[in-house]
C-alpha positions in Angstrom: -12.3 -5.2 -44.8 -11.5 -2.4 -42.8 -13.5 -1.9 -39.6 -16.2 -4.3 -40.6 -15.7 -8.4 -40.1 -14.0 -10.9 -42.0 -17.4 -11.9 -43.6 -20.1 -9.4 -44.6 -23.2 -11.1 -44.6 -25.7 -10.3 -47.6 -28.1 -7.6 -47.6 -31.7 -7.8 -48.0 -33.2 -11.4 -47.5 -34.0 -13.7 -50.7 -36.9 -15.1 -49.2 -39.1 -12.5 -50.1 -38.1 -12.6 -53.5 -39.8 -11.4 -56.0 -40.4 -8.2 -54.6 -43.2 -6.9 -57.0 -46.4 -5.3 -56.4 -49.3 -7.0 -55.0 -51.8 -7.9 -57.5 -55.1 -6.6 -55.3 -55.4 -4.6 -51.8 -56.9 -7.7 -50.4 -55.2 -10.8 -50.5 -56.4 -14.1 -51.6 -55.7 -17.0 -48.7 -53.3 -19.3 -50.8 -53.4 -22.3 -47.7 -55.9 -23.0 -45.5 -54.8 -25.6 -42.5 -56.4 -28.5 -41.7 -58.8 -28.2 -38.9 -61.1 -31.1 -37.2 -64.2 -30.0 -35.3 -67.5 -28.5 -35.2 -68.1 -26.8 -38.8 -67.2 -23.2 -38.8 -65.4 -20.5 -41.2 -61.7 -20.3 -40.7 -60.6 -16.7 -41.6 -62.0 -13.4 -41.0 -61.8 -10.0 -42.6 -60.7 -7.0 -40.2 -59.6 -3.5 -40.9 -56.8 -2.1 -39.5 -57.6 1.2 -37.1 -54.1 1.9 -35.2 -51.9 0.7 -32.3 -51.6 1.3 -28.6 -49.9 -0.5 -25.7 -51.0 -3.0 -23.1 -50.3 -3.8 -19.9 -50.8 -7.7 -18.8 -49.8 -9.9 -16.4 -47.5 -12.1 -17.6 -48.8 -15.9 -17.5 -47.3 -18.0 -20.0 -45.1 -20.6 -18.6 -41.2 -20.7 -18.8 -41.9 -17.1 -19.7 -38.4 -15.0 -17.9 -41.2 -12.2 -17.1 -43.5 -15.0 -15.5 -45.9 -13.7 -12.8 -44.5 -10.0 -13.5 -46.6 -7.2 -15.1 -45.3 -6.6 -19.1 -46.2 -3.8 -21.4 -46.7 -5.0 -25.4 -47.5 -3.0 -28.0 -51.2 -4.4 -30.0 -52.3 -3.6 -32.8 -56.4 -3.0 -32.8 -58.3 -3.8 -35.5 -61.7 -3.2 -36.7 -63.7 -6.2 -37.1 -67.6 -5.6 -38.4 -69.8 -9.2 -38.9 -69.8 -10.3 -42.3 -72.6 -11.3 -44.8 -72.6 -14.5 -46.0 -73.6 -13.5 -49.7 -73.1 -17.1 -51.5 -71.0 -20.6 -51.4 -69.1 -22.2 -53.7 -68.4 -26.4 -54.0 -65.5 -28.0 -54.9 -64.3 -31.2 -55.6 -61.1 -32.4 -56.2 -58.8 -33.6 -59.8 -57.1 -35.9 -61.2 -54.1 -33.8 -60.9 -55.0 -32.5 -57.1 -56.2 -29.4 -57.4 -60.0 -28.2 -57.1 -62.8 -27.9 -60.0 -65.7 -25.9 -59.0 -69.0 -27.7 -58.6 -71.6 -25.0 -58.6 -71.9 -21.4 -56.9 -75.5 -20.1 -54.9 -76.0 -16.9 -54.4 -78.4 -15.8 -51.2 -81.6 -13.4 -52.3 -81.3 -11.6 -48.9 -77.8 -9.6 -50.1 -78.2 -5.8 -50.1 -78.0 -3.8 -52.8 -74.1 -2.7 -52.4 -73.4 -5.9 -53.7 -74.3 -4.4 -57.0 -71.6 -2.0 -56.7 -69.2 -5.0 -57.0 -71.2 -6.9 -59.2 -73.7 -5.1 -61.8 -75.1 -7.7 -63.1 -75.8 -9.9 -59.9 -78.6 -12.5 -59.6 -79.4 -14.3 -56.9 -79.5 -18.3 -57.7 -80.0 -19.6 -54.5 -82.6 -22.6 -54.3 -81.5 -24.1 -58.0 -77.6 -23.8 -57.6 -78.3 -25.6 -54.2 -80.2 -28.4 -55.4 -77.5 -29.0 -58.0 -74.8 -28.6 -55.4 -76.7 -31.3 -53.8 -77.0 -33.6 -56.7 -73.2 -33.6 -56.0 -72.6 -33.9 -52.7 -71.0 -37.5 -53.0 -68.1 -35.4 -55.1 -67.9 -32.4 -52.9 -64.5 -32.4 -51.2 -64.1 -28.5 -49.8 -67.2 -26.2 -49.1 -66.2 -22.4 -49.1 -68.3 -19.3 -48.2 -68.6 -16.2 -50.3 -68.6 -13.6 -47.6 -68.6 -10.4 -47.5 -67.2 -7.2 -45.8 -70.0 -4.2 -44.5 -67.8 -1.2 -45.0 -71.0 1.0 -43.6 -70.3 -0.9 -40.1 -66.6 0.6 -39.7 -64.9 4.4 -40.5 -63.5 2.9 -43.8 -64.5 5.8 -46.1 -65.7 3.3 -48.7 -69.2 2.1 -50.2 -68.1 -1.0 -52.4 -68.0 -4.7 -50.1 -65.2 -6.4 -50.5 -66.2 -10.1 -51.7 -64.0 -13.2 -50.0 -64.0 -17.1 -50.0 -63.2 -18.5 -46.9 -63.5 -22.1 -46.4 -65.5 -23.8 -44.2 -63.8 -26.4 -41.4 -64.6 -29.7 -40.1 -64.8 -33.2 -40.0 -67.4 -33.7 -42.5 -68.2 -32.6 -45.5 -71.5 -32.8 -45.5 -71.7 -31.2 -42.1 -70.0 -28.0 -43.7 -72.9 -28.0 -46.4 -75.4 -27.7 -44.2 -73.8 -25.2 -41.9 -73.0 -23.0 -45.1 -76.2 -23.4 -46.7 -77.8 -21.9 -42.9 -75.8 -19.4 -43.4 -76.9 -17.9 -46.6 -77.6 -14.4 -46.5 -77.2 -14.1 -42.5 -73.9 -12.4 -40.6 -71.3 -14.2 -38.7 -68.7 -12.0 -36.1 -65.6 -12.9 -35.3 -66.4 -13.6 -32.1 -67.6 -17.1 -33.9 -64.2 -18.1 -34.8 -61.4 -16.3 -32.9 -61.4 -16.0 -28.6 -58.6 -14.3 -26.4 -55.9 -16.2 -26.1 -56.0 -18.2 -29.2 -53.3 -17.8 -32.1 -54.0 -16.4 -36.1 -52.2 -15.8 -39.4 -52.7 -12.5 -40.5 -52.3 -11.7 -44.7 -52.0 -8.3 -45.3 -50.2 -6.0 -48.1 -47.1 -3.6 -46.8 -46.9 -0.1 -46.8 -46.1 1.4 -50.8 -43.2 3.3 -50.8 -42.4 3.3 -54.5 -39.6 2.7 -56.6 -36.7 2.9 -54.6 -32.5 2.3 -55.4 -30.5 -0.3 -53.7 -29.9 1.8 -50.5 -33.1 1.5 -48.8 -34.4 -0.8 -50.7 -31.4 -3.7 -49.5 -29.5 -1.3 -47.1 -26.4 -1.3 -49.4 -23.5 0.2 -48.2 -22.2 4.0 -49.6 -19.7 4.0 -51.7 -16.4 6.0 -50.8 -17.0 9.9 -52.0 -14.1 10.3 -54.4 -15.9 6.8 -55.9 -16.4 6.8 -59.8 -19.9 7.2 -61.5 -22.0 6.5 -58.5 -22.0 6.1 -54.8 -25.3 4.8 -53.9 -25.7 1.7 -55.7 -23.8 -1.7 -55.9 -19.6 -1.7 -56.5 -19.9 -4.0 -59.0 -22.9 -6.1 -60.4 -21.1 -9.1 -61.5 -18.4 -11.3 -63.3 -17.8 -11.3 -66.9 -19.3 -15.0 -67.1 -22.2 -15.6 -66.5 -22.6 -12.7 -68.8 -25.9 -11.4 -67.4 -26.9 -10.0 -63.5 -28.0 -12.7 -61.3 -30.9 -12.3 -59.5 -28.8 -12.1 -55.8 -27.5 -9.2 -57.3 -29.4 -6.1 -54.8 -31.5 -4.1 -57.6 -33.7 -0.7 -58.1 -37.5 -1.6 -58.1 -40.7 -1.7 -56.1 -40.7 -1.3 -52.3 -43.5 -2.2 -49.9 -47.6 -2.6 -51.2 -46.3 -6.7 -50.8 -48.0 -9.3 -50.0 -47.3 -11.0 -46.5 -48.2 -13.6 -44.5 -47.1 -13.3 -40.6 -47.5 -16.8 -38.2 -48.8 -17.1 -34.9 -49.9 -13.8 -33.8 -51.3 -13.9 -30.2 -55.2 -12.6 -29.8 -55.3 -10.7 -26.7 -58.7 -9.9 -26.4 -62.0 -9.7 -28.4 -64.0 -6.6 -27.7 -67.9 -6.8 -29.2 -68.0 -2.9 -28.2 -64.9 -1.3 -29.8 -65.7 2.3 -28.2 -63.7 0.6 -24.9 -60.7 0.9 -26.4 -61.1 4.1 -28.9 -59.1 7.1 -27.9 -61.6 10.3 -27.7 -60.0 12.1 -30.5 -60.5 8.3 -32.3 -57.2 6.4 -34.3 -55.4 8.9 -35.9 -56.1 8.2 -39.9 -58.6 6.0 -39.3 -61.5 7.2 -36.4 -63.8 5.8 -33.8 -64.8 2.3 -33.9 -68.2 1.4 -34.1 -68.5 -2.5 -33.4 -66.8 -5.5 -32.1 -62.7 -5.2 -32.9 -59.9 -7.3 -31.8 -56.7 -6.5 -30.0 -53.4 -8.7 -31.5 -50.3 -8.7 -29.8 -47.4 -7.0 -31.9 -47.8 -4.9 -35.5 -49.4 -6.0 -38.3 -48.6 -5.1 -41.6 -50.1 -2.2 -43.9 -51.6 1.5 -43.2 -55.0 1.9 -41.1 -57.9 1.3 -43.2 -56.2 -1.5 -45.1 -58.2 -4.8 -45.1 -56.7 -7.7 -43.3 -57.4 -11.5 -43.2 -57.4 -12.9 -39.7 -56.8 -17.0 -40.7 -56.8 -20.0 -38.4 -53.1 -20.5 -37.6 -51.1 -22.7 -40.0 -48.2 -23.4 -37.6 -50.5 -23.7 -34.2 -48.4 -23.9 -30.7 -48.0 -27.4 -29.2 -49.8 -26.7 -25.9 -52.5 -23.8 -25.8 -51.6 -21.0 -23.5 -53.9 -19.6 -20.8 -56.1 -16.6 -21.4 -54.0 -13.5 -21.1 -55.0 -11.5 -18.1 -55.0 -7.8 -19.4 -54.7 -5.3 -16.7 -54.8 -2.1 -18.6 -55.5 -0.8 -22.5 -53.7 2.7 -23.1 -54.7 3.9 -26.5 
């Protein structure tokens, strides 16, 4: 083994296996948690617009920095209210999975819905009444909401269109609450608060087809090596008589689909020009409404859509507010 251990531990994780292309910029939300409470939506759609750093006083308990000022790097994204354009009712199989009941769409949506949508029309007060007709069957209400790129510096025209699923004890209760909603805004304020923990799905940064090197972080071969020195020694046995998929490949890196747990909400800022530099995020510009400050980096480039969802893995005991001293941007 030379100057390495007696074990080499495999490169590159299998976890995130396949690593193919995502299928659209912005995600669909494949789980939503189970959540008990006053009916609200339980994901939100920001933008990304840069990072800076932080300084906070440190007061989460059995922390080792406990009582000490800390610097962590955040992440601030841009976080416009979203249109409530339509709903959607479900109700649940035979085999456990979801049939969709009916679809309203508000009258009140602008016109830029159109750009996603040609042919839109509005059905709001008959799909309702026969969304009603079914409410005995309806197991999971969802909102059709959707993104005001005009709000934020996202050099775009075309909304993005998202279900997210409203929460709560009762069904019937999330009805009502999303048939209020129709054609009105809701911010993010509504859902998230500092100090409160989210799941954020995003897509990585593309860097195209890429060999083995960077893509696993395979070794280099010796130079007076035969053939090749940047890929893989040798792919294989005889028997099996094919390449197993363990075995570190060319393809796609980054533009993935990921989902990271448990990121930490510092603050939520209904002015974002508090904590825009004066030159503005580089890539991305000022911000002109309410963003949000998460602790750590998220994935993707600025401009990319995010969804902020209620946390599937939520921490035992909440923490206290975090007491931010300083934003440097």
């Amino acid at each position: 083994m030379g100057h390495r251990k007696q074990t080499s531990p495999r490169r590159g994780s299998l976890a995130f296996l396949p690593r193919g292309r995502a299928s659209r910029l912005l995600p669909k939300v494949k789980y939503w948690p189970p959540y008990e409470g006053q009916p609200k939506p339980m994901a939100f759609v920001g933008f990304k617009a840069g990072m800076a750093h932080v300084f906070l006083s440190d007061n989460v308990p059995h922390s080792p920095t406990y009582g000490s000022e800390i610097i962590r790097p955040v992440t601030v994204l841009d976080t416009p209210p979203m249109l409530v354009a339509g709903l959607t009712a479900y109700s649940k199989t035979n085999s456990g999975g979801l049939r969709q009941i009916g679809a309203a769409f508000s009258e009140k949506t602008p016109q830029d819905l159109r750009r996603l949508i040609p042919n839109f029309k509005p059905n709001g007060e008959e799909a309702l009444k026969k969304i009603q007709r079914e409410e005995e069957n309806i197991s999971e209400v969802r909102l059709l909401a959707m993104t005001q790129p005009k709000l934020s510096s996202v050099p775009t025209k075309k909304p993005r269109l998202v279900e997210i699923k409203v929460g709560g004890s009762d069904v019937k209760e999330c009805l009502s609450f999303a048939s209020s909603k129709l054609g009105s805004e809701f911010s993010v304020s509504d859902i998230f608060s500092a100090g409160d923990f989210a799941d954020v799905i995003s897509v990585t940064r593309g860097k195209g087809f890429q060999g083995v090197v960077k893509r696993y972080g395979v070794g280099i071969l010796a130079r007076k090596s035969r053939k090749t020195r940047r890929g893989v020694a040798s792919i294989g046995p005889w028997h099996p008589a094919y390449v197993t998929y363990t075995v570190p490949r060319s393809g796609q890196m980054g533009y993935h689909r990921r989902t990271e747990f448990g990121k930490r909400i510092l603050r939520v800022e209904p002015d974002g020009s508090k904590v825009t530099p004066k030159a503005g995020f580089p890539h991305y510009g000022s911000i002109k409404g309410p963003c949000m400050v998460v602790d750590g980096s998220l994935a993707g480039v600025p401009k990319r859509p995010l969804i902020i969802r209620l946390p599937a893995r939520p921490p035992s005991s909440p923490l206290p507010e975090p007491q931010i001293v300083q934003t440097v941007v």
